[in-house]
Structures are given as C-alpha cells and as structure tokens.
C-alpha positions in Angstrom: -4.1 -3.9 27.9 -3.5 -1.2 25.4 -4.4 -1.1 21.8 -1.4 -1.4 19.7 -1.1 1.6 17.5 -2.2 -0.6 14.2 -5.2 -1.6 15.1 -6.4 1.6 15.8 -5.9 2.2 12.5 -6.9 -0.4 10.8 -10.3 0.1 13.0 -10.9 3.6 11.7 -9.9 1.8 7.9 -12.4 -0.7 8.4 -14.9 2.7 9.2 -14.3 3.5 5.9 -11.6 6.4 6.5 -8.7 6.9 3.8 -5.3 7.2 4.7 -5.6 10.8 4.8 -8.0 11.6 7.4 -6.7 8.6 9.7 -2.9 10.1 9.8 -5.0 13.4 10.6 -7.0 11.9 13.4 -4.2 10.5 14.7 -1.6 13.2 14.2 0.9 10.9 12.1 2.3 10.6 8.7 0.4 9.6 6.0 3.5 7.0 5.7 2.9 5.6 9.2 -0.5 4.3 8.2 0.5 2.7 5.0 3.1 0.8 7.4 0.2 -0.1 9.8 -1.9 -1.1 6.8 0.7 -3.2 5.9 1.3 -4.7 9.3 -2.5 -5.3 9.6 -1.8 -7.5 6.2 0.7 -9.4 7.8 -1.2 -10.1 10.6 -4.1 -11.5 8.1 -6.6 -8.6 8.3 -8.5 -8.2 5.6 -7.9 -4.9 3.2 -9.1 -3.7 -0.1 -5.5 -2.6 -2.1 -7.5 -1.8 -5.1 -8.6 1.6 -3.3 -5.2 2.8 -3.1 -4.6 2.8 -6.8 -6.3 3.9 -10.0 -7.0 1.4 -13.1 -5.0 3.7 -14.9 -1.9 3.3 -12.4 -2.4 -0.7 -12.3 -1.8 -0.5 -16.0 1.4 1.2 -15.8 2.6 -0.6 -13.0 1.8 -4.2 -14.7 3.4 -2.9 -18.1 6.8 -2.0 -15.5 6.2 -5.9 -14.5 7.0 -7.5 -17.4 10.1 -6.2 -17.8 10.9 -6.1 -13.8 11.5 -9.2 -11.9 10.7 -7.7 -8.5 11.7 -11.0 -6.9 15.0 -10.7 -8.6 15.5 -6.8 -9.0 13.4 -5.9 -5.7 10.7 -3.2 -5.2 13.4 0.2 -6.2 13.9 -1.4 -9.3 10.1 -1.5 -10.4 10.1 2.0 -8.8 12.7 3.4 -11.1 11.2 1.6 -13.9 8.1 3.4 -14.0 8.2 7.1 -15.1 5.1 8.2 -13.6 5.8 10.1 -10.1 2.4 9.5 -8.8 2.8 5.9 -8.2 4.3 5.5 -4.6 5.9 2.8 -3.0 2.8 2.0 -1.4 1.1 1.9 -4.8 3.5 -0.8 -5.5 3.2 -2.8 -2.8 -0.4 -2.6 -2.5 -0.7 -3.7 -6.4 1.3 -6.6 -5.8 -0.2 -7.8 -2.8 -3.7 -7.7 -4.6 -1.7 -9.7 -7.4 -0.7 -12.2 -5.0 3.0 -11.5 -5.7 3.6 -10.3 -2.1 
C-alpha cells in the first residue's frame, strides 16, 4: 500500500519542516507542497495557515477584503487587488482558510 505523495508531506509538515526544505527533500516545487498542504486541508488534517503569512501581510490582505468579494469576484480578483508582490496565491488561500472563508 503506498503512501500517497501528500501525506508524506504533510508528515515532514507536521515534523516541523517549512515548505522550503520539504520541496527540497522531496525534489519538487515549492508549489507542489502548497497543493499537498491544501489537499491535506481538504482531507481534515490539521495545519497552522498563520505560519505562511506575516501580521503585516494579513493586514494588507484583510484591507483588499473589504473591497473584494472573493465569493463574487474569485481569488485573481483579491490577487490583483493587492499591490504588494510578496503575497502569493497561497498567502491568500491560506489567510482565508484561517478566516474561515474557505
């Protein structure tokens, strides 16, 4: 029975490893382990979001929220909304799963 490719990574989350050093231990995209963090969500595992994000970035992101109605406008909108390049797409999702918008 093998381990599907998500758990392994959220095994080495749950060790305490960021999203950096598990796509390097498993020789895969940064991107790939947001999606298997993301998966791991679905699946009810529990995650911290509030790592992935600085207090600084929540701020901007909730001041892009009350003029963005993601559930309306969708996730590109808030994206395009918010002038600061260092806040990804994960960012995003992350803060509004932690919100309980997601």
């Amino acid at each position: 029975n093998k381990e599907k490719s998500h758990d392994a990574t959220y095994q080495l989350y749950s060790e305490g490893k960021s999203i950096s050093e598990i796509a390097s231990l498993r020789e895969v995209t940064e991107a790939t382990i947001e999606n298997h963090l993301l998966k791991c969500h679905n699946e009810g595992k529990a995650i911290d979001w509030k790592q992935f994000y600085t207090k600084e970035q929540a701020e901007v992101i909730q001041t892009a929220l009350e003029t963005v109605n993601v559930k309306e406008s969708g996730l590109k909108a808030l994206k395009e909304s918010i002038d600061d390049e260092s806040i990804s797409y994960f960012m995003l999702r992350a803060y509004l799963i932690q919100d309980g918008q997601r």
